[in-house]
N, C-alpha and C positions, 0 to 999 in steps of 0.2 A: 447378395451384396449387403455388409453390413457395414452401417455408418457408428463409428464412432461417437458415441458423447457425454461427456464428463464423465457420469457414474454411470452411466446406462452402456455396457459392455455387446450384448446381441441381439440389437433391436434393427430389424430390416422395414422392409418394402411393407408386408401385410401388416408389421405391428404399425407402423407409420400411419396407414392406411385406416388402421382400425381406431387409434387415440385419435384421428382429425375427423373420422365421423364420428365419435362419443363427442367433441368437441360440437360440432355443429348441430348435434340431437341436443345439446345443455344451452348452446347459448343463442341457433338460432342462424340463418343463413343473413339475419338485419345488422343483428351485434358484431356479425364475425371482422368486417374491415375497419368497425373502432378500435378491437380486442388486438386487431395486430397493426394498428395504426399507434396504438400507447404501446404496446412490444416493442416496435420499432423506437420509439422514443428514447424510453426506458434503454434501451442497447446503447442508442448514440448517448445520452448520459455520462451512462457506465464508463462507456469507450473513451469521453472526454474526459472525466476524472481521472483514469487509468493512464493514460498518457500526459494527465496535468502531473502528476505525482512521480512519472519516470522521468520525464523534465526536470524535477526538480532535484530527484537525487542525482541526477546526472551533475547538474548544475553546480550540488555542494560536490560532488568527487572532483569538478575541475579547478575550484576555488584552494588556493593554497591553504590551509591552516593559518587562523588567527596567531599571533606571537602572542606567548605566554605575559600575563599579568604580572608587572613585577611586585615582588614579595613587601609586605611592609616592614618596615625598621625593626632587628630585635628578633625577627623570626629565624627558624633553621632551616634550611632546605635537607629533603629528603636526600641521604647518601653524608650531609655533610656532619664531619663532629665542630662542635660547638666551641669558640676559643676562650680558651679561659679569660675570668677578669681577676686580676688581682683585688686582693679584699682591702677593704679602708686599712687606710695606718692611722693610729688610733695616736693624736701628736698632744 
């Protein structure tokens, strides 16, 4: 049986087995329910940002588009030609 995870492609039962006792021979059978008591945190965290952030892009795709700023006096807008001004008449 091999479990899937992220970058780690064929790691089964015995390698499992074998990283969570190197685990408990480093940190100790006292450390081990703080070490996965802040894991667990840490995930829920993650998890909450993660779904703050897809919230919100959701949020702006259902919001229509602001209406365009309109242009100040004197400018061109892009596509348009510009109307000629007659030059002074010199009286």
């Amino acid at each position: 049986m091999n479990i899937p995870f992220a970058f780690i492609e064929g790691i089964g039962g015995p390698e499992l087995l074998m990283i969570m006792f190197i685990v408990l021979l480093l940190f100790g059978a006292d450390r081990l329910p703080d070490l996965a008591r802040g894991f667990g945190r840490a995930v829920r965290e993650f998890k909450k940002a993660t779904s703050g952030v897809e919230q919100e892009v959701r949020r702006a795709m259902e919001e229509p588009p602001p209406p365009p700023a309109p242009r100040p006096v004197g400018t061109i807008g892009q596509g348009e030609t510009p109307t000629p001004v007659p030059p002074p008449t010199a009286e």
